[in-house]
C-alpha positions in Angstrom: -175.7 -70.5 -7.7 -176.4 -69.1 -11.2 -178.9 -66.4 -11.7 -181.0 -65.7 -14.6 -179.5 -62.8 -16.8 -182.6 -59.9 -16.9 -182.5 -57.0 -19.4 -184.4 -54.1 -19.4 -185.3 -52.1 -22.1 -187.7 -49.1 -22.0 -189.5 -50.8 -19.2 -189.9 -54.4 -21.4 -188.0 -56.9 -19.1 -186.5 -60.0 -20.6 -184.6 -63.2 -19.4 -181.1 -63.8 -21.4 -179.7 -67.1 -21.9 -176.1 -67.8 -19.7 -174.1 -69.4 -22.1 -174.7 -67.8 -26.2 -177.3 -64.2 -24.8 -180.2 -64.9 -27.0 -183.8 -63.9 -25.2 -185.2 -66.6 -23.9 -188.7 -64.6 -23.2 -190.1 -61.4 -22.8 -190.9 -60.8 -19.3 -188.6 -62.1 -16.2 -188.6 -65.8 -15.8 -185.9 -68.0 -13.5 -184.7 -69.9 -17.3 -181.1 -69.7 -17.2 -180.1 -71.6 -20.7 -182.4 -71.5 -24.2 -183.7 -74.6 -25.5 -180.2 -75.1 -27.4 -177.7 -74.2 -25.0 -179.5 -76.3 -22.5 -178.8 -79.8 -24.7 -175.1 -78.8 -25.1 -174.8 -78.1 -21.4 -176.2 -82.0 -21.5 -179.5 -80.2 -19.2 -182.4 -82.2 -19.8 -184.8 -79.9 -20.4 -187.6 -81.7 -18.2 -185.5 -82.5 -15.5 -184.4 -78.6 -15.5 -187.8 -77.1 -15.3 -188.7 -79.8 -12.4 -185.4 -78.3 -10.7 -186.5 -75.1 -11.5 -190.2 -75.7 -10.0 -189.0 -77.2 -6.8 -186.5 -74.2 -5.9 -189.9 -71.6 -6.3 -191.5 -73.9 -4.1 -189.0 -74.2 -1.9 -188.4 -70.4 -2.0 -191.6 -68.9 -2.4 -190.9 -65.3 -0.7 -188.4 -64.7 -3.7 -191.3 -64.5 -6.3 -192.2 -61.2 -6.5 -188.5 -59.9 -6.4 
């Protein structure tokens, strides 16, 4: 299983894309792949963020980690 790339700098968290490293937010979020990378990896977006919501459903004692 992938795992979202966090950085940390100065005490600012943000989430890395997988593929090309560009931040994807600031702050720590479970996005693995920007916007761009996620159409060349043929992801569709709205199908990745359903996957995404049904695996923190599914795994809700993992939020606050």
């Amino acid at each position: 299983m992938i795992k979202p790339i966090h950085k940390f700098n100065n005490g600012n968290g943000a989430t890395l894309c997988n593929t090309c490293s560009v931040i994807i937010s600031v702050g720590l979020t479970d996005d693995l792949y920007c916007q761009k990378c996620a159409v060349k990896e043929n992801w569709d977006i709205k199908e990745f963020y359903k996957q995404m919501d049904k695996e923190v459903h599914q795994n809700r004692g993992n939020l606050n980690k």
